[in-house]
C-alpha positions as CSV (number, residue, x, y, z in Angstrom):
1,X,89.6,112.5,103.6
2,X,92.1,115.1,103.3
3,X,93.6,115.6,99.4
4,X,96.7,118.1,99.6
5,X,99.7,117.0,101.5
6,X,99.5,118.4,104.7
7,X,102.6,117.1,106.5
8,X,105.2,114.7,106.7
9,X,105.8,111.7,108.9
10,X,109.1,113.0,109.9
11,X,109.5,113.3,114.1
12,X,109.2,117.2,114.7
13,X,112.3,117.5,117.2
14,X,111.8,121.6,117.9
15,X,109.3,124.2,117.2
16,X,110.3,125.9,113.2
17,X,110.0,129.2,114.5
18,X,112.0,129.9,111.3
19,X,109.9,128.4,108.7
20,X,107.0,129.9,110.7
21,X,107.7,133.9,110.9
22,X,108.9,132.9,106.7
23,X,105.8,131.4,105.2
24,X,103.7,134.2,107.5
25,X,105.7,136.8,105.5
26,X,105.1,134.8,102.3
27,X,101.8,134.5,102.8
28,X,101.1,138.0,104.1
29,X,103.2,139.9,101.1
30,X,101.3,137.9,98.7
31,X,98.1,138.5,99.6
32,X,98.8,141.8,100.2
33,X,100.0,141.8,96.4
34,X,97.4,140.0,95.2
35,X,95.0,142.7,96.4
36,X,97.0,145.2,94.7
37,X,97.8,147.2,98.2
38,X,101.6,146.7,97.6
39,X,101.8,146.5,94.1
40,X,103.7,149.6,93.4
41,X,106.2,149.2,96.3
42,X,106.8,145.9,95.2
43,X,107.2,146.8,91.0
44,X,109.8,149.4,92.5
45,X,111.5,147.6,94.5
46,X,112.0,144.1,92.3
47,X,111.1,144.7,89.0
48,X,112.3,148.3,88.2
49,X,115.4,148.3,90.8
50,X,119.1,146.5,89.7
51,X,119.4,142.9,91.1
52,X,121.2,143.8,94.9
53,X,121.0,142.1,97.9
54,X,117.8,143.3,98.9
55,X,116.3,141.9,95.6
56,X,117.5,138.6,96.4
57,X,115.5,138.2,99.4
58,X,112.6,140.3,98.7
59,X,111.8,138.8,95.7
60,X,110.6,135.4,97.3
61,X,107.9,137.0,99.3
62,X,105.7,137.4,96.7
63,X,104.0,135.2,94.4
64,X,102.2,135.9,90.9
65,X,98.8,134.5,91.5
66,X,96.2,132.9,93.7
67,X,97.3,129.3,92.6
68,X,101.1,130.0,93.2
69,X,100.7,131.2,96.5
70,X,98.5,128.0,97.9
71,X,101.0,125.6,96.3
72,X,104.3,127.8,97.6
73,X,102.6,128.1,101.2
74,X,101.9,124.4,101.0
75,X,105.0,123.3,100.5
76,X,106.7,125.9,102.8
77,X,105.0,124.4,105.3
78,X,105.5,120.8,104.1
79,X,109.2,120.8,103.8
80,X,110.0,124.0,106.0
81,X,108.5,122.9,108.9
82,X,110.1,119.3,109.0
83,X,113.5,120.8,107.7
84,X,113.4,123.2,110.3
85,X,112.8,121.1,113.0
86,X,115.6,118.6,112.7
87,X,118.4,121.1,111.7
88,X,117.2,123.8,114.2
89,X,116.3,127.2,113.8
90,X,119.9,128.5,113.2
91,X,120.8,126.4,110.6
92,X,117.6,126.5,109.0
93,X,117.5,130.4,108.8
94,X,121.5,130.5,107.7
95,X,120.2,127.9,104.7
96,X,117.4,130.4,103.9
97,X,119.6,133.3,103.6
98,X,122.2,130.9,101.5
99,X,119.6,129.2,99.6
100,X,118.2,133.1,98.4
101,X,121.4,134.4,97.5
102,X,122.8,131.5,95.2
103,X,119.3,131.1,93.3
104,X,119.2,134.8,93.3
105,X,122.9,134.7,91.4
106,X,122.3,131.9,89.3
107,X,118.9,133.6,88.1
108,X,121.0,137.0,87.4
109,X,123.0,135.1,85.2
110,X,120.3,133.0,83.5
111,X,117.7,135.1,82.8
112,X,117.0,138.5,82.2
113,X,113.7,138.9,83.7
114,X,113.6,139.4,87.3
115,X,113.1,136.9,90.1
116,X,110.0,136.7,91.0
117,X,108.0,133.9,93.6
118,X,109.7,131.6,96.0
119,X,109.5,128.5,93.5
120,X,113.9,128.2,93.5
121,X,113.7,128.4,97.1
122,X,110.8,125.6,97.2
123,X,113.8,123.8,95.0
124,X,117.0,124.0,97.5
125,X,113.8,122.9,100.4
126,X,113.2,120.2,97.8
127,X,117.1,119.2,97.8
128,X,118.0,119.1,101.2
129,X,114.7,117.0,102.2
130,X,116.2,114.5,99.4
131,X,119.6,114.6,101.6
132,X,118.1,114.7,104.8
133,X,114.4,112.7,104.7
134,X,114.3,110.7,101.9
135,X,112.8,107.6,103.4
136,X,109.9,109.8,105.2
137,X,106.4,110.3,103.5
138,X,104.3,113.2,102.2
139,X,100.8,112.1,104.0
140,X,98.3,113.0,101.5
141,X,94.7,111.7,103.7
142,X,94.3,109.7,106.7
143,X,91.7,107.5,106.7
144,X,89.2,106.4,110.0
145,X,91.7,103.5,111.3
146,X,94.3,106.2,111.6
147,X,96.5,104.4,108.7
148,X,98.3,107.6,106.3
149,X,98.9,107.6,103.0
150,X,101.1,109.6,100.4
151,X,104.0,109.6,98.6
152,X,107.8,109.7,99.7
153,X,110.0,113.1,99.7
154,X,112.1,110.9,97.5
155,X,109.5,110.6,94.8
156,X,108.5,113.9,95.1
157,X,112.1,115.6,94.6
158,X,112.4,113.1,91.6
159,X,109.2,114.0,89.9
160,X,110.4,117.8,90.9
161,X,113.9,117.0,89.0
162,X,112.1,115.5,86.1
163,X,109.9,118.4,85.5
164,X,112.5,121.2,85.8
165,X,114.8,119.0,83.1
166,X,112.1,118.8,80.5
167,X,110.9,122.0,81.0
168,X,114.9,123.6,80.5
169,X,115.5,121.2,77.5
170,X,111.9,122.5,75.7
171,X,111.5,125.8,77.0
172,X,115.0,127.5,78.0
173,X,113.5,131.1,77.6
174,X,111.1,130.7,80.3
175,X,112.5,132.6,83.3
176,X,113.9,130.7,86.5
177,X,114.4,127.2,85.7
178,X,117.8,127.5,86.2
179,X,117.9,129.1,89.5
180,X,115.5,126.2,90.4
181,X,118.0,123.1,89.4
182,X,120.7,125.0,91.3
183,X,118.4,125.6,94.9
184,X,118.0,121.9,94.0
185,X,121.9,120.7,94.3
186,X,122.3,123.9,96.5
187,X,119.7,122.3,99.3
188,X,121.6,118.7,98.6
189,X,124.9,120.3,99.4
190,X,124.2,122.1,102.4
191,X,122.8,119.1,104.3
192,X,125.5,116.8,103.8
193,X,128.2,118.9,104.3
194,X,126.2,120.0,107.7
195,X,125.6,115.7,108.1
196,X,129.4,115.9,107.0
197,X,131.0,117.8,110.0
198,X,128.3,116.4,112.4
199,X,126.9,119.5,113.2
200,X,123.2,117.8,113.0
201,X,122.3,114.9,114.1
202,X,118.9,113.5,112.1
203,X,117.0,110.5,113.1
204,X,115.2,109.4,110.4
205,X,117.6,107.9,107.8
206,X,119.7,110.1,105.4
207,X,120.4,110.4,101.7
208,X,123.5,107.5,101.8
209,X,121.4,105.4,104.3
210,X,118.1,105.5,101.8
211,X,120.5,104.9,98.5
212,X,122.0,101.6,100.2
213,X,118.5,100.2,101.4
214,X,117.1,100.8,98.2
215,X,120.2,99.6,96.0
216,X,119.8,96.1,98.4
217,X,116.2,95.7,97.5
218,X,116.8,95.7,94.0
219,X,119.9,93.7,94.2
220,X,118.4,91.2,96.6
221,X,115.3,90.4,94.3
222,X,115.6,87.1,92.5
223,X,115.5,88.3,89.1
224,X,118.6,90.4,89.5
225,X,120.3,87.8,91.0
226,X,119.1,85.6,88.1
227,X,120.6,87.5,85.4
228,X,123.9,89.3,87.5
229,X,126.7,88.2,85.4
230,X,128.6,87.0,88.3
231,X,125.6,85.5,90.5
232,X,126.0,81.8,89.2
233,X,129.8,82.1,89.4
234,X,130.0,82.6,92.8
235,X,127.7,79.9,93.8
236,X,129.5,77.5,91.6
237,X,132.9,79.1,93.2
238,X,131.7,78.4,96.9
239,X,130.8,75.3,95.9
240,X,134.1,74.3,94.6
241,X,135.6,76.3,97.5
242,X,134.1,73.8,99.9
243,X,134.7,70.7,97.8
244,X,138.2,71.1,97.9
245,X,138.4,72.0,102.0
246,X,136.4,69.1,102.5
247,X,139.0,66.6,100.1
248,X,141.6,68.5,101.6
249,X,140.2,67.2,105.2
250,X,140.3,64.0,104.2
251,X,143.8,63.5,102.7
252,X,144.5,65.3,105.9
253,X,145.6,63.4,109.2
254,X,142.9,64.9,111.8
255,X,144.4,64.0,115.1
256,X,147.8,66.4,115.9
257,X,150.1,68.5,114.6
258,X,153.6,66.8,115.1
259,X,156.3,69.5,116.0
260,X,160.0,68.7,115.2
261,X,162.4,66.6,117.2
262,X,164.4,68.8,118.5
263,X,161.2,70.7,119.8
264,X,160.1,70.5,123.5
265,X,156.6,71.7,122.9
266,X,153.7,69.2,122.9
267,X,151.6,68.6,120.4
268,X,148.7,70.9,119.7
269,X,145.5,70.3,117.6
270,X,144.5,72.0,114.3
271,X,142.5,74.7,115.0
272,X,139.4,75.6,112.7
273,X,135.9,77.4,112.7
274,X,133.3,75.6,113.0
275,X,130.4,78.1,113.8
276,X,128.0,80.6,112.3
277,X,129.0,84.6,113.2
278,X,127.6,87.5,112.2
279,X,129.0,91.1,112.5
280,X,126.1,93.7,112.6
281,X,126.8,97.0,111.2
282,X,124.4,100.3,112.1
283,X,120.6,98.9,110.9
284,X,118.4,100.9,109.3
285,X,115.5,102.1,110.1
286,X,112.1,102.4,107.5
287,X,108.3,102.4,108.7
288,X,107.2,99.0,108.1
289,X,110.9,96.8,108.3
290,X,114.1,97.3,109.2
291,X,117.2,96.5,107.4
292,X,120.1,94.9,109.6
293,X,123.6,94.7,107.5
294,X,126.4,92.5,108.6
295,X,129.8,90.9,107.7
296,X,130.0,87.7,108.3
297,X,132.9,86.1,110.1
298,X,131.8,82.3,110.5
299,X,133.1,79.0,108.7
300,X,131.8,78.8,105.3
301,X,127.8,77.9,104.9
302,X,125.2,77.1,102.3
303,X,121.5,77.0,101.7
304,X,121.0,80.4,104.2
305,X,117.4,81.4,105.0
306,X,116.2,83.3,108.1
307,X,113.0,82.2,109.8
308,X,110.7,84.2,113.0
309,X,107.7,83.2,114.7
310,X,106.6,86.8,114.6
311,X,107.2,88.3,111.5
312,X,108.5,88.3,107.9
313,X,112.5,88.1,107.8
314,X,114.7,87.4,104.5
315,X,118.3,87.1,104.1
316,X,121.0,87.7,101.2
317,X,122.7,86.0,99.9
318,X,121.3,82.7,100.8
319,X,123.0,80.8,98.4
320,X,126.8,80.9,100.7
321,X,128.5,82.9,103.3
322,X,132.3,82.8,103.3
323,X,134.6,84.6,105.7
324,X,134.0,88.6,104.9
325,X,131.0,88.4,102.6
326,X,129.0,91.0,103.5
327,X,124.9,90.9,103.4
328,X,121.7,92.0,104.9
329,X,118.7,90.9,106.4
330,X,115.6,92.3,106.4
331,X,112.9,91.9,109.3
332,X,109.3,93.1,107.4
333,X,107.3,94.2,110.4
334,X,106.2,97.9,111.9
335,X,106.7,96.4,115.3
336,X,110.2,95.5,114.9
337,X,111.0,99.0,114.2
338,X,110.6,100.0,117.9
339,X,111.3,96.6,119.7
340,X,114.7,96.9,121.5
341,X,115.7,92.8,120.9
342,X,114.6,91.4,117.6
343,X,114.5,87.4,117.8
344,X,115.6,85.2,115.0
345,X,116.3,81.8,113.7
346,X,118.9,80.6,111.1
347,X,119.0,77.1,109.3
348,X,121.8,76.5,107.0
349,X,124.1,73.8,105.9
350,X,127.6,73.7,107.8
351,X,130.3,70.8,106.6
352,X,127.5,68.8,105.5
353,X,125.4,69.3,108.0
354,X,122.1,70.7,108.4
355,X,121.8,73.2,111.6
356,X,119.6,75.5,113.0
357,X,120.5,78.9,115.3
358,X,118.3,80.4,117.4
359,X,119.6,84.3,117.6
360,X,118.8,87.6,119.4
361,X,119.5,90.8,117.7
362,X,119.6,94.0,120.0
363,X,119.1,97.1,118.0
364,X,121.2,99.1,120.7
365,X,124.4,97.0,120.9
366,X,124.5,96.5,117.0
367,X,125.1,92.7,117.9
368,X,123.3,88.8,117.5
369,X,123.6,86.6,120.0
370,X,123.7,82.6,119.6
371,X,120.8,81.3,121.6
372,X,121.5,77.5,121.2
């Protein structure tokens, strides 16, 4: 049983040279420090000498004490190494050099003791995993069965964002704090505008992808929808919204639409919906379920829920659809993630009627299929 993080469950896609030959320096300068062989060149070079460029990069190498450098090497290797590997070793070392010279500015004009350890650099790491990984995990042990646990990089950049604000707010002499909020939105920015221009392409999901997953959850629970202002209105409005199509039906002759008399044309029957349709957008992807969102296009329905012989699936809303509601429906299972067709079956109530759709998701084509 392993109790330090260790690694992330993020797919290494190339080899972080980068991050690599970085925490080797780290690591090597600090020990080197720490033993008090490169003390003087280091005082001379960071501590006595002007903030220049040179200070803004050499002053991450080394870190205070024995603690600091575990937990800075730790985390370089953490974060670094699964950064590294899905923006590549280009971006990743034009980020480093970035990342050094904004906290290096900000801390100039923050503070007015000198730079010292790599923790606003561990920051802007912190920021852009937020923007890039969110969703992955920060494996802490791995137990005999094989099953990891840990905490998410999203919980660990909050905690990180927390700790920083308290520590500004109580303590605003204490040197760096500053320079370590702005690696933080520094990290964020660089990733999304790099996301932005499409000049990376990630596969787990990203900052926007993890906000909207985790704003459906919430919204989707049944105690938000219980107390959401407008939840019970819109039932009661797609109630009354079918009420009046149906009366409307009946005062309504059925058989043809008669043209005028001077028209030639014959006589052509009302044309209507009558099915269920679903538009899938792009699903998302998470560890143990996957989250499909769609628009839905059908005739008007009630009483929705979403049913599979091989796994947990939920829909919302599943009070009505109407023409361009828009939903999601979430499939609980780890298996699903990597299946290619993902099998379903709706029951709801059409005009009255009680019906039942057997469907076939594929998670390449973005589209359901009617079965029956």
């Amino acid at each position: 049983m392993i109790i330090i993080p260790y690694k992330t469950d993020s797919a290494i896609t190339r080899v972080p040279v980068v991050n690599f030959i970085l925490t080797a320096s780290v690591l090597t300068a600090s020990i080197l420090f720490y033993l008090g062989t490169v003390t003087t060149l280091f005082v001379n070079l960071v501590l006595v000498s002007k903030w220049n460029l040179s200070t803004a990069f050499t002053g991450i190498l080394v870190q205070p004490d024995l603690l600091t450098i575990i937990f800075i090497i730790i985390f370089l290797l953490l974060l670094g190494n699964a950064l590294n590997s899905v923006i590549g070793n280009l971006y990743f070392a034009i980020f480093l050099a970035a990342a050094c010279l904004v906290t290096s500015v900000i801390h100039k004009f923050t503070s007015i003791i000198p730079a010292i350890g790599a923790h606003a650099l561990i920051s802007a790491l912190a920021g852009a995993s937020m923007a890039l990984i969110p969703a992955n995990k920060i494996i802490f042990s791995t137990d005999d069965s094989g099953e990891d646990s840990g905490i998410s990089v999203s919980f660990f950049v909050l905690l990180w964002i927390v700790f920083d604000a308290y520590a500004i707010i109580n303590y605003p002499s204490i040197s760096g704090l500053w320079a370590n909020l702005g690696g933080l939105i520094f990290g964020f920015i660089f990733i999304f505008l790099l996301k932005t221009f499409k000049l990376i392409f990630p596969v787990d999901p990203v900052f926007s992808e993890w906000l909207s997953d985790r704003v459906a959850l919430i919204t989707n629970s049944e105690l938000i929808a219980s107390i959401m202002p407008g939840s019970r209105k819109r039932i009661a409005d797609a109630e009354i919204r079918m009420k009046a199509d149906r009366m409307i039906e009946l005062l309504s002759p059925h058989s043809e639409f008669i043209p005028d008399a001077d028209e030639a044309a014959p006589a052509v029957k009302k044309q209507k919906t009558e099915d269920v349709k679903f538009r899938i957008l792009r699903p998302v992807k998470m560890k143990d379920y996957t989250t499909l969102y769609f628009v839905y296009e059908g005739a008007p329905v009630t009483g929705i829920s979403m049913h599979s012989d091989y796994y947990k699936c939920e829909i919302y809303p599943s009070e009505a659809l109407n023409p361009g509601d828009s939903g999601s429906i979430k499939v609980y299972s780890s298996s699903a993630v990597k299946m290619d067709f993902i099998y379903l079956k709706l029951e709801c109530t059409l005009n009255g009627n009680n019906i039942s759709k057997e469907m076939k998701f594929s998670t390449s084509t973005n589209q359901i299929k009617n079965e029956n």
